[in-house]
C-alpha positions in Angstrom: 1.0 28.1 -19.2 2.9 30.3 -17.3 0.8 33.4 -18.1 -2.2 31.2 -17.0 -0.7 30.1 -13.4 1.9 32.8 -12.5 0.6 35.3 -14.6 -2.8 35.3 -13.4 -1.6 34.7 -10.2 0.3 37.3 -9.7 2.9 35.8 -8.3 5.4 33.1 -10.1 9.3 33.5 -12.2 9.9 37.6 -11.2 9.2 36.8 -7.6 12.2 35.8 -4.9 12.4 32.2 -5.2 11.8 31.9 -1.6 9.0 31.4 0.2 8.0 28.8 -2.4 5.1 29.8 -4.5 2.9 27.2 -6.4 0.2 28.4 -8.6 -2.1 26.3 -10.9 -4.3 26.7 -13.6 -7.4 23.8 -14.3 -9.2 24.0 -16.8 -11.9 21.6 -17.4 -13.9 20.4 -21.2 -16.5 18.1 -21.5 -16.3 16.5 -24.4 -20.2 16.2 -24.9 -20.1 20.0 -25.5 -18.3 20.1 -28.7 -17.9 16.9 -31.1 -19.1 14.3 -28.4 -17.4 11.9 -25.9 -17.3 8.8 -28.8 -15.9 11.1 -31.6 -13.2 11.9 -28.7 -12.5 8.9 -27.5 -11.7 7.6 -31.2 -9.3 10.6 -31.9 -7.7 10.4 -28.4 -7.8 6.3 -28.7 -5.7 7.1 -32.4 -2.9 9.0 -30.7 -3.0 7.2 -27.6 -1.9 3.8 -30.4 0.6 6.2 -32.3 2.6 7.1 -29.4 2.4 3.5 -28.5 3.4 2.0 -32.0 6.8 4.3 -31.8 10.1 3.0 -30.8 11.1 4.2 -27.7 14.3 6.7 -27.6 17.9 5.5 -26.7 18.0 3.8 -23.0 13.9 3.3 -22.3 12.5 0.0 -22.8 8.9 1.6 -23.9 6.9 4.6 -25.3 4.4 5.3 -22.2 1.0 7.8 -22.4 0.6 11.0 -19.5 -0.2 8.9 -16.2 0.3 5.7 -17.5 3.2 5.0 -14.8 0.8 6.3 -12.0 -2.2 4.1 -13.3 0.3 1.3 -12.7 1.4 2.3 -9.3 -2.2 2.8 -8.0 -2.5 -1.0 -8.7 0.4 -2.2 -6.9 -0.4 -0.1 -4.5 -4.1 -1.2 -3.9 -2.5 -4.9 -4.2 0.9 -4.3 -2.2 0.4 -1.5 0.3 1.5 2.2 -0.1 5.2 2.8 1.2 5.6 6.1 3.3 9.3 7.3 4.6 9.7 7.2 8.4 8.8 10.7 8.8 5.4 10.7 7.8 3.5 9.0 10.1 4.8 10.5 13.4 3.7 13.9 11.5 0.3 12.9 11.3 0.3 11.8 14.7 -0.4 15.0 16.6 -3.6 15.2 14.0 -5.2 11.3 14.6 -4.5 12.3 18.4 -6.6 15.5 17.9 -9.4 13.2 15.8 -9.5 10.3 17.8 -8.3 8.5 14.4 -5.7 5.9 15.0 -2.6 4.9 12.8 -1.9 2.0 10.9 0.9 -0.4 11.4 3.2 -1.0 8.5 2.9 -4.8 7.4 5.5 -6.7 5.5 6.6 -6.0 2.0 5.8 -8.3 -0.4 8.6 -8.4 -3.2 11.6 -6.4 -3.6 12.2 -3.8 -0.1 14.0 -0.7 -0.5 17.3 -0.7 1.9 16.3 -0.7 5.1 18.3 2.3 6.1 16.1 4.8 3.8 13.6 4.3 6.6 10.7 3.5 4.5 7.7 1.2 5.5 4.8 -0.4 3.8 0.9 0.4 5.0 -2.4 -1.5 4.3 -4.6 0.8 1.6 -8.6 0.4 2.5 -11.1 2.2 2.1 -12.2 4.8 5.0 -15.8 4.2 4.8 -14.8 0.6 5.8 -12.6 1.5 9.1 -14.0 4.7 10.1 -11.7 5.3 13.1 -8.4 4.7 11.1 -6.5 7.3 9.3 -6.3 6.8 5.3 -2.9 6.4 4.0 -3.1 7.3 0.8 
């Protein structure tokens, strides 16, 4: 990986560590052009109940598949609300000013809060084609 991102790149691990650098490689198959997307999906579905099948290591109460967690979050999220730290939303302010777009209010949590302290709030998730003038928190 690292001769695909840094590599080609040109910049990456023999550079300064400062200013950051990100690079990032994508590369993108379609099934469909080599054995097919059902012939995937089986393989893929066969590892996917493998890695699932195996005892989890010392200390983790499950074996859990790339993005699995996320998947998870997205639905709480689209359920619950998104939770942003304090200093998000007044740095997006200066851009809704400058776009006529206004900010959400956070709304109550529903469930377990994080300490109050952490400065962390709770906002809706809708869609933007629904509210047009409101700034997407996502």
């Amino acid at each position: 990986m690292e001769a695909l991102t840094a590599g080609l790149a040109g910049h990456g691990r023999a550079d300064p560590p400062e200013p950051m650098g990100a690079s990032l490689f994508l590369q993108i198959l379609d099934p469909e052009a080599f054995s097919g997307g059902e012939a995937f999906r089986r393989q893929m579905g066969w590892v996917a109940e493998a890695c699932l099948n195996n005892p989890p290591r010392a200390g983790f109460e499950q074996v859990r598949l790339p993005g699995q967690k996320g998947l998870l979050r997205r639905e709480q999220q689209l359920r619950d609300g998104i939770e942003l730290h304090a200093a998000i939303l007044p740095a997006l302010a200066p851009w809704a000013n400058k776009f006529g777009i206004a900010l959400l209010q956070p709304r109550r949590r529903r469930g377990p809060a994080r300490d109050r302290n952490q400065g962390w709030s709770v906002f809706p998730v809708f869609c933007a084609a629904a509210r047009p003038n409101a700034l997407v928190q996502a």
